[in-house]
VMD Tcl script that draws the C-alpha trace (Angstrom):
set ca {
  {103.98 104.86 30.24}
  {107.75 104.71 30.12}
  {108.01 108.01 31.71}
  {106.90 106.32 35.07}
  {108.69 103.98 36.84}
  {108.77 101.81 40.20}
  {111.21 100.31 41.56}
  {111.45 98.01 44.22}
  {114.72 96.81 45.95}
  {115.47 94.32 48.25}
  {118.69 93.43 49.61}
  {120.05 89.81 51.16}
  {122.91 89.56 52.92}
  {124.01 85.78 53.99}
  {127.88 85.36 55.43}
  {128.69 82.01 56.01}
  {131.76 79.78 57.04}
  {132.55 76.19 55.21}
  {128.82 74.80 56.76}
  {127.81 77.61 58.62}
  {125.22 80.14 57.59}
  {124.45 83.69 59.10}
  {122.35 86.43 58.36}
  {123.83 90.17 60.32}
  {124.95 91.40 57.99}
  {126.78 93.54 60.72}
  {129.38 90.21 60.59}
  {129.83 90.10 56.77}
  {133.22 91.94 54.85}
  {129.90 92.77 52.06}
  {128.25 96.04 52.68}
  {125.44 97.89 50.80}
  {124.00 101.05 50.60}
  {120.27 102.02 49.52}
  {119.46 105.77 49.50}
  {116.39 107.47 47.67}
  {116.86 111.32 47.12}
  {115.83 114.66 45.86}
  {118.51 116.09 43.95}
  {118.64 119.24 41.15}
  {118.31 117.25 37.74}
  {121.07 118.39 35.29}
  {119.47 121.79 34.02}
  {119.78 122.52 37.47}
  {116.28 123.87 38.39}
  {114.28 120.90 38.73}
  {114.44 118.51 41.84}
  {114.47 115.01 40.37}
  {113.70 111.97 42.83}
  {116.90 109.66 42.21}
  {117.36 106.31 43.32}
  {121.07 105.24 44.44}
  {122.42 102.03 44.95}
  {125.81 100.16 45.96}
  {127.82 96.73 46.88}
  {130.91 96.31 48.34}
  {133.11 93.63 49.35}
  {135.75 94.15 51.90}
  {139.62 91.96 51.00}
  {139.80 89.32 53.43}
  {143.40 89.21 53.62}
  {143.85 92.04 55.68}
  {143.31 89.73 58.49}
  {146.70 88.53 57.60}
  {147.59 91.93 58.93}
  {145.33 92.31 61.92}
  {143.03 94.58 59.95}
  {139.22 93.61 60.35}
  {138.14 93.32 56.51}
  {134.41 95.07 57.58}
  {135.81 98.40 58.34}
  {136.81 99.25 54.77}
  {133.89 98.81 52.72}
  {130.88 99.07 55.21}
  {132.48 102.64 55.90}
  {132.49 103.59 51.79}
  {128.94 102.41 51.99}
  {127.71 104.50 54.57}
  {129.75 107.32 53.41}
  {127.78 107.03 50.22}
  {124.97 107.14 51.72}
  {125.78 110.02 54.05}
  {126.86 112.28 51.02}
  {123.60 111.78 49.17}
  {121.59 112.69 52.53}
  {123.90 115.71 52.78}
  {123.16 116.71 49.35}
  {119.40 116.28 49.28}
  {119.41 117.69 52.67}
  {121.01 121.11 51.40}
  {118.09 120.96 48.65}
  {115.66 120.74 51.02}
  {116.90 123.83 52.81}
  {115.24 126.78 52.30}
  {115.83 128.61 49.03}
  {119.23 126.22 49.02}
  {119.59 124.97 45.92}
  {123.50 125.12 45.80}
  {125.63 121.94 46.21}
  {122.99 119.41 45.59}
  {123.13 118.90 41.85}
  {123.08 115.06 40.76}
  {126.00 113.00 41.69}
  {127.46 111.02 39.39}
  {128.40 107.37 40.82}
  {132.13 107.63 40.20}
  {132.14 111.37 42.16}
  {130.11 109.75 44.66}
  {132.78 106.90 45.33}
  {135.26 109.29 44.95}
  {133.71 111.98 47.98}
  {133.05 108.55 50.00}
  {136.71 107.08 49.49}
  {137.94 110.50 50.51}
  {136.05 110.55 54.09}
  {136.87 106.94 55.15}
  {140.78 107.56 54.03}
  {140.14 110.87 55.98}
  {139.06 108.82 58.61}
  {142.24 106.49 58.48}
  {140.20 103.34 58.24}
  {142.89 100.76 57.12}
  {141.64 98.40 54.58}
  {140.27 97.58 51.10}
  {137.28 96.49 48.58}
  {135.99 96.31 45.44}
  {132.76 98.48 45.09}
  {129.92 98.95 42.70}
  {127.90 101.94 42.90}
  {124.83 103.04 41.03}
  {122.09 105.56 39.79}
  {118.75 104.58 38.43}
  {117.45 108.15 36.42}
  {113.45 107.15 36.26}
  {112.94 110.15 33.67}
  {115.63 109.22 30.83}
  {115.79 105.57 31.76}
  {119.22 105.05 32.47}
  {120.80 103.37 34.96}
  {124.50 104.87 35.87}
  {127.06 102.63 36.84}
  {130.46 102.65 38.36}
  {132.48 99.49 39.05}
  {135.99 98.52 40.50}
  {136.59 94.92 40.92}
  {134.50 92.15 40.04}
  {130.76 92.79 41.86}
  {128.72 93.90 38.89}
  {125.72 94.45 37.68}
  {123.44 92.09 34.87}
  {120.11 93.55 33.39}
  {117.50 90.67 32.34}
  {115.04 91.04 29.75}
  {112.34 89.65 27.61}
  {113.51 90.09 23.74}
  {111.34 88.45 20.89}
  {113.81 86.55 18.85}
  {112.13 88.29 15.66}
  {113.25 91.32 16.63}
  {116.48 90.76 18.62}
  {120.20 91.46 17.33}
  {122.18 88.61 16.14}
  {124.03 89.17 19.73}
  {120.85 88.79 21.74}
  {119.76 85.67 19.17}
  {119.18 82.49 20.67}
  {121.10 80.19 18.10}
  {121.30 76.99 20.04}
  {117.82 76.17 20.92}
  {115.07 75.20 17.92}
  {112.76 77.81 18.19}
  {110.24 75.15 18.65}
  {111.75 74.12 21.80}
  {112.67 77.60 23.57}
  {110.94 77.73 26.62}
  {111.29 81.59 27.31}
  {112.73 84.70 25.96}
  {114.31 85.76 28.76}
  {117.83 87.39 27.71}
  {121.09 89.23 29.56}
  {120.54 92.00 27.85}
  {124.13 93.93 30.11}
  {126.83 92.21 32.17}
  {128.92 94.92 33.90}
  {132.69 94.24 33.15}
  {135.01 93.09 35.95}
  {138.47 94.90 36.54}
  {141.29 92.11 37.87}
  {144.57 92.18 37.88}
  {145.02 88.68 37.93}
  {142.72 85.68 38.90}
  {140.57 85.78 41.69}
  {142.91 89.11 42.14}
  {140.13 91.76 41.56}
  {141.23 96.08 41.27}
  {139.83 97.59 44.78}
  {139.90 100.54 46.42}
  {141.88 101.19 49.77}
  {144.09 102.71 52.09}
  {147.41 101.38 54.36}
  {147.62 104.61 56.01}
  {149.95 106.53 53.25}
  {149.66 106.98 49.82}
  {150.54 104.18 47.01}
  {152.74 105.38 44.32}
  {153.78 101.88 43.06}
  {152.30 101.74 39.15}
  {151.40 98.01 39.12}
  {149.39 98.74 42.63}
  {146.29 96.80 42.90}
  {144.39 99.95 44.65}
  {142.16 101.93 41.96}
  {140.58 105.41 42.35}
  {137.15 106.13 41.56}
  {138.37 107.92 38.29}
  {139.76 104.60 37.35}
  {136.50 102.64 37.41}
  {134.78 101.05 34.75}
  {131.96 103.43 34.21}
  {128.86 103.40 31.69}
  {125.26 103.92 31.26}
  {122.44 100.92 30.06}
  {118.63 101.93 29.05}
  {116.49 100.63 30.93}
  {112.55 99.34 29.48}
  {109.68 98.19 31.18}
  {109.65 95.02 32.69}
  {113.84 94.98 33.32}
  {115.25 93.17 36.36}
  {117.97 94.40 37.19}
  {120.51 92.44 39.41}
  {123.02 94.04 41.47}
  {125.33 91.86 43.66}
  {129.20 90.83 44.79}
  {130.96 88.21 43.54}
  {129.83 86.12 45.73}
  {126.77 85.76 43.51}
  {128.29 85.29 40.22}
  {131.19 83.07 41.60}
  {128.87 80.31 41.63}
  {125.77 80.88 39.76}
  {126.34 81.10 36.07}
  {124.55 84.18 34.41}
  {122.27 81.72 32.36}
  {120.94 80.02 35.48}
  {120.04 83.62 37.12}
  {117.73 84.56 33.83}
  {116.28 81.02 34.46}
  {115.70 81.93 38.44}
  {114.42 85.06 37.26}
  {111.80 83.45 34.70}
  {110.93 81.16 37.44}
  {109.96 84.30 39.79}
  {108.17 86.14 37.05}
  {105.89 83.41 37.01}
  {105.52 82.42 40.64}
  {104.60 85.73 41.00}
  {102.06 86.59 38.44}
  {103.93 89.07 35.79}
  {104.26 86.38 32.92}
  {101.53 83.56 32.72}
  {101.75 80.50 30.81}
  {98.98 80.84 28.93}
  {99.05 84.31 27.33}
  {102.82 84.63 28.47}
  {104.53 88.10 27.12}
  {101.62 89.28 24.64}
  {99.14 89.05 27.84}
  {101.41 91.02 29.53}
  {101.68 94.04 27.35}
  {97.91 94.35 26.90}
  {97.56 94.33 30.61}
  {100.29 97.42 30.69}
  {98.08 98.96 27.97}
  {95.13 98.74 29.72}
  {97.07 100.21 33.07}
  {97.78 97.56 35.05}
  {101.42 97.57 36.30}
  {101.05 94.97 38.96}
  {103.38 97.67 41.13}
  {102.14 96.52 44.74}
  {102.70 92.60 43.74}
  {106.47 93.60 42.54}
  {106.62 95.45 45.72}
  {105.90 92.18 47.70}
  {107.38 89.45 45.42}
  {110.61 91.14 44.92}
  {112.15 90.00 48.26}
  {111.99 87.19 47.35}
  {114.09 86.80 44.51}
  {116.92 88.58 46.23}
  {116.62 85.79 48.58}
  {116.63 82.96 45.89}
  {119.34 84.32 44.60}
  {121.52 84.22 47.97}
  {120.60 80.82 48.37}
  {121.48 79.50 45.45}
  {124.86 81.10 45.85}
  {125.21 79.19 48.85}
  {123.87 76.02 47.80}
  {126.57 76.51 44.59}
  {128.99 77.58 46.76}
  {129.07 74.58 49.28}
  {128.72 71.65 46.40}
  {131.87 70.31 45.00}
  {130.49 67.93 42.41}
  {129.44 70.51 39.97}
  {131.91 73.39 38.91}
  {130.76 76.90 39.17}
  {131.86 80.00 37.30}
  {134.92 80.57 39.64}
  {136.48 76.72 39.42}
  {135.81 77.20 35.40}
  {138.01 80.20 35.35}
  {140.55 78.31 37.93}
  {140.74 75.79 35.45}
  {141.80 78.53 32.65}
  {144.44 79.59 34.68}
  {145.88 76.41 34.96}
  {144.48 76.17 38.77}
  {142.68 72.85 39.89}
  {139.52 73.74 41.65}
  {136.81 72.08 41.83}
  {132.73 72.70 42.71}
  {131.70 75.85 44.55}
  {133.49 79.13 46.25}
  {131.95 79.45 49.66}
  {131.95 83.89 50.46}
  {129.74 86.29 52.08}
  {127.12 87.49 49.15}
  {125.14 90.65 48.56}
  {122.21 90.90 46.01}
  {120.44 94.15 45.52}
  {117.23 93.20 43.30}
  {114.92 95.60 41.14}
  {112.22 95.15 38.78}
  {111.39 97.83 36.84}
  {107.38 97.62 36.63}
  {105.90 100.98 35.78}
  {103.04 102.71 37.34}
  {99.04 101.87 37.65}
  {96.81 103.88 35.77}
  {95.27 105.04 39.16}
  {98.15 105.90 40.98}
  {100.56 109.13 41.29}
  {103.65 109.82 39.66}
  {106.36 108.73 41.81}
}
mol new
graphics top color blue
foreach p $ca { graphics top sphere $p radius 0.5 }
foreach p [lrange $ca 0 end-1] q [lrange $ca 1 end] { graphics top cylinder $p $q radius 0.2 }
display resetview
């Protein structure tokens, strides 16, 4: 049943130098957020459990300045976070059901960019923020800069739009239907110049600025089905690991874990929703681990100069000679979209 849904999300953060590899995320410029709350749905007399989500990724040139590049974005995230809590906490209050209607992603980066500028935290980032809406199966998106958001699913080449069509392979030969159904859009100003949000202690007037508001994000909605992944992440992730080759790590997982088996593959699948088994607890486990391929294959990418990634592709169309991999901090927020068992409560 579509009008159930589960999601499971896993975040992996991995900040690294040229050969060096951490994991506190405490010493990253990424940040992240991860909040689950009760707020009024839009009639405004229902509480509605909403799941919000977001990336960002502080500028490292502020250094250049004596500005640490962390301040900026992990204080947006945890503003974020803090306004959601705020809200549902004012839901939660007895007979309170005033200022904690749903938030819209771009308000909510706005209300968060206003406390850390109130706070006079110098700095910058681009930032992706997000709201998965389990009873109209949407997820809400805002975006400044070029972290994103892809959505990966299974489309039967029968039924698929000419867009979604898989034109290059025989059919005879396709090894999967595994599609990008959504790619987010990126906002740059030039190359590997991305729109952010920030603050350098007074306001920017200058028209060709490369600071954004949250109003000026690139904002939209995608429908989510059964059986999505969604993949949320900084650029660090898509700077080196071509959108193709994630469906292809995500295919892989699917069938590592269990959700798609060779023999029976996507047909086997449905009739095991049908007969109510969602497989929730095994998402709940496996997805981890995808966030985690993901990160390392950004690294491994990132750190191999005889094979050009995404970002040395786009150097090279700007007349820039790079070559191989972009080693940065990366952030992946991962969620499969798996539906409930036939046994278990509405969540």
């Amino acid at each position: 049943n579509l009008s159930f849904f589960a999601l499971i999300n896993y975040f992996c953060v991995i900040d690294f130098g040229p050969q060096d590899l951490a994991t506190d995320s405490d010493l990253s410029e990424d940040a992240h957020f991860l909040s689950e709350v009760e707020l009024l749905d839009e009639t405004g007399t229902n509480l509605q459990k909403l799941l919000y989500m977001g990336v960002a990724d502080g500028v490292g040139s502020w250094r250049e300045y004596g500005v640490d590049p962390r301040l900026f974005s992990h204080n947006l995230m945890e503003e974020c976070d803090n306004v959601l809590k705020e809200a549902s906490s004012r839901c939660g209050t007895l007979g309170g059901k005033t200022n904690c209607s749903m938030i819209s992603p771009a308000e909510l980066l706005a209300q968060s960019y206003e406390r850390t500028k109130g706070a006079n935290i110098i700095g910058s980032s681009t930032a992706c923020v997000a709201l998965f809406d389990s009873v109209r199966h949407q997820l809400h998106f805002s975006n400044i800069g070029d972290s994103g958001i892809i959505v990966l699913r299974h489309i039967d080449s029968d039924v698929a739009s000419p867009l979604q069509r898989n034109r290059s392979t025989p059919r005879a030969e396709r090894k999967s239907d595994m599609r990008i159904a959504f790619v987010s859009q990126q906002q740059l100003k030039s190359f590997n110049h991305p729109f952010q949000m920030g603050w350098t202690g007074e306001e920017i007037v200058e028209k060709n600025s490369s600071f954004k508001m949250a109003s000026d994000s690139c904002a939209s909605s995608v429908h989510i089905l059964r059986g999505d992944i969604i993949i949320m992440a900084t650029d660090g992730l898509f700077d080196n690991v071509d959108v193709e080759d994630l469906a292809y790590i995500a295919l892989q997982w699917e069938h590592e874990s269990g959700f798609i088996e060779n023999i029976g593959g996507i047909p086997k699948r449905n009739k095991r929703w049908d007969e109510g088994e969602s497989r929730t607890d095994i998402s709940a486990q496996a997805i981890p681990r995808l966030a985690e391929i993901l990160c390392q294959k950004a690294r491994e990418n990132s750190l191999d100069n005889t094979v050009d990634s995404p970002f040395a592709m786009l150097a090279k169309e700007n007349d820039i000679m790079w070559s191989g991999g972009m080693p940065d901090d990366c952030t992946v927020i991962a969620m499969h979209v798996v539906g409930k068992d036939s046994n278990s409560f509405p969540l």
